[in-house]
C-alpha positions, -999 to +999 in steps of 0.1 A: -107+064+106-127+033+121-140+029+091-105+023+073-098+001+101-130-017+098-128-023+062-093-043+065-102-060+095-131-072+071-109-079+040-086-094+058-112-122+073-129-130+042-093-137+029-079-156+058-114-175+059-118-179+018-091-206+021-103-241+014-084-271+037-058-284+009-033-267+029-002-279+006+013-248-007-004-221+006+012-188+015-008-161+039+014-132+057-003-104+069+025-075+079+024-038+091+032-016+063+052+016+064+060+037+038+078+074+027+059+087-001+034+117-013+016+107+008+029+087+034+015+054+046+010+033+075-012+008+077-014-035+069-005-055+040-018-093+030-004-112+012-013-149-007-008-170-030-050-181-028-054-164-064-030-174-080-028-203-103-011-237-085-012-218-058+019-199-064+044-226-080+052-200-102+067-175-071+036-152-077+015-133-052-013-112-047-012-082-019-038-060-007-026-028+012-047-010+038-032+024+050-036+054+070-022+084+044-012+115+052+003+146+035+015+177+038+002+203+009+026+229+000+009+262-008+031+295-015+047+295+020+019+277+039+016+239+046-018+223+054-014+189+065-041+158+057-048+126+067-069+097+045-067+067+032-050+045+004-060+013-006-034-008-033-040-039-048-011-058-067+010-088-077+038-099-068+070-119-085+097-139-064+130-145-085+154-171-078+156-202-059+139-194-030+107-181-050+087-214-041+085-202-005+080-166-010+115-148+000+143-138-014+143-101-044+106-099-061+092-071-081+058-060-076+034-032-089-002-023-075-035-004-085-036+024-060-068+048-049-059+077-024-080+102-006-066+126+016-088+154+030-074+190+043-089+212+070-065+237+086-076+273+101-039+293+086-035+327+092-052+335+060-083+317+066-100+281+061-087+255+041-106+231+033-104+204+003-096+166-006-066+156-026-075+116-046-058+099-071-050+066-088-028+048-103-018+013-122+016+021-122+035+019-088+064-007-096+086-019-063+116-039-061+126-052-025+138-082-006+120-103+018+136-119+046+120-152+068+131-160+103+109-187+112+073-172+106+086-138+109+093-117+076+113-085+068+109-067+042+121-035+025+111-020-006+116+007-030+102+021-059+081+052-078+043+059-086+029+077-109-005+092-099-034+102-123-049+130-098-088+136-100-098+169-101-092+184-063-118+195-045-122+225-026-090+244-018-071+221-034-060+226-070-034+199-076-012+222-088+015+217-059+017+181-061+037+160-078+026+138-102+054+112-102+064+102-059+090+080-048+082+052-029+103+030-002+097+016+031+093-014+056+071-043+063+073-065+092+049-096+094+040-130+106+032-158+080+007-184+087 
């Protein structure tokens, strides 16, 4: 878990600190990220325009999420709750006029890794395994709101998860390979 934590901390410097000192246009909001999905999330999101070209004149984004995951894995009448991590990275569009400074409806969609491990004495025994996956294909549709550096925003949307091969007790069999997706972020942009 402090390794999760460490990472973002980490990402989230080098992208904060990557920025050169033309500061016309840029767009940095780092925001705690909660979502209800398989599996659930809570962690950070960042958002910029740094990667993009003009520096997002176009309404365009990039946004790196950092969560805590967990899940519960239904088995027969048993479930074995995990916890992990998920990591997203994706692009973001703002429509209308307020695209130029980053509010307003935007579609986004995101690379996703997962990793959620299982170890649960039941009344059956150990279970023990690891649940991963990824995906290219987790579209969202939400709404950001700005009141003054603070920023709302909720989302919703699906994924659809490629699942690598489970390991231990964990057969991938009870999981779903298509999860919806729709939550909350609350940030500060600087």
């Amino acid at each position: 878990m402090k390794k999760i934590f460490t990472l973002a901390a980490i990402v989230a410097t080098a992208f904060t600190f990557a920025q050169d000192n033309d500061a016309s246009g840029k767009y940095n909001n780092l925001s705690l990220n909660f979502m209800a999905s398989e599996p659930h999330q809570g962690g950070l999101s960042y958002e910029t325009n740094f990667l993009t070209s003009k520096h997002g004149s176009e309404g365009r984004t990039n946004v790196l999420n950092i969560s805590v995951g967990t899940m519960s894995y239904d088995v027969e009448f048993l479930s074995i709750d995990g916890t992990g991590f998920v990591a997203e990275l994706g692009g973001r569009q703002y429509y209308g006029k307020n695209k130029a400074e980053f509010k307003g409806l935007y579609s986004s969609n995101y690379l996703s890794y997962g990793n959620i491990s299982f170890d649960e004495d039941t009344m059956f025994g150990k279970f023990d395994g690891t649940y991963s996956y990824f995906s290219f294909f987790s579209p969202e549709i939400g709404y950001k709101f700005a009141f003054g550096n603070f920023t709302l925003d909720p989302f919703v949307g699906a994924i659809w998860k490629i699942e690598i091969k489970g390991q231990g007790d964990v057969d991938n069999v009870n999981v779903d390979e298509w999860a919806f997706r729709g939550g909350l972020k609350l940030g500060y942009k600087f």
